[in-house]
Phi, psi and omega in degrees: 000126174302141186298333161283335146291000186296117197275151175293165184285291178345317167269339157303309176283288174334314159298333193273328171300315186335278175298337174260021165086017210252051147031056211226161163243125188251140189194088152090044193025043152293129140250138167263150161173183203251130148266088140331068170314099181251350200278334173267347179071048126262163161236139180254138183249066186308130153256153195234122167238105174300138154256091167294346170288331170263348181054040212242137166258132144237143157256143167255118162230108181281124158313231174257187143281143183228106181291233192298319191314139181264118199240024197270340181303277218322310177293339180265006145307298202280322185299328156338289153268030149275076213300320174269290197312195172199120175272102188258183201205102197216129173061021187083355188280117160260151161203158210236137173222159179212125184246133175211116168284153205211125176238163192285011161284303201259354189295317164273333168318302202291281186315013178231290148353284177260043148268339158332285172308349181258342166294301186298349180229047169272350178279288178304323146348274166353299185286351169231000000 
């Protein structure tokens, strides 16, 4: 494909939710949306930010507020087993990020794949 027909990620991944019934909020070239966890009883609400010159996704999902408690073993427990995030700790905020090059080929699977990983890891979630 010539490089000037190249459809934006962006617009692939918002057509590929589209079509799978998905629900998103675009806010500030933000996409949004809701992950039901029921087996733990929450819902997380990743945003997704595109570098279309780099061709890189990061997902974001702000955890909680986190006070004074030192959680820091705990978050490096989950970073352990955790095959895509990385659990950080910024401004008192915890969240989980996943960084990826991503081509229009391949941009819904790798989002669906690890939202996949994070319903298998909501329980460890939880726990910290």
């Amino acid at each position: 494909m010539a490089f000037w027909s190249k459809k934006k990620l962006f617009d692939v991944l918002s057509k590929e939710f589209k079509n799978n019934n998905i629900s998103i909020d675009v806010d500030d070239n933000k996409l949004s949306f809701e992950v039901n966890c029921s087996d733990a009883g929450y819902n997380l609400y990743p945003y997704i930010k595109l570098d279309e010159n780099e061709s890189i996704m990061t997902i974001l999902i702000n955890l909680r507020k986190i006070g004074k408690e030192n959680i820091y073993e705990r978050i490096n427990s989950f970073n352990l087993i955790s095959k895509y995030y990385t659990m950080k700790l910024k401004d008192s905020i915890l969240y989980l990020e996943y960084n990826v090059k991503v081509d229009n080929d391949n941009i819904y699977s790798i989002v669906m794949n690890s939202i996949d990983s994070i319903k298998e890891l909501q329980f460890e979630i939880e726990k910290v």
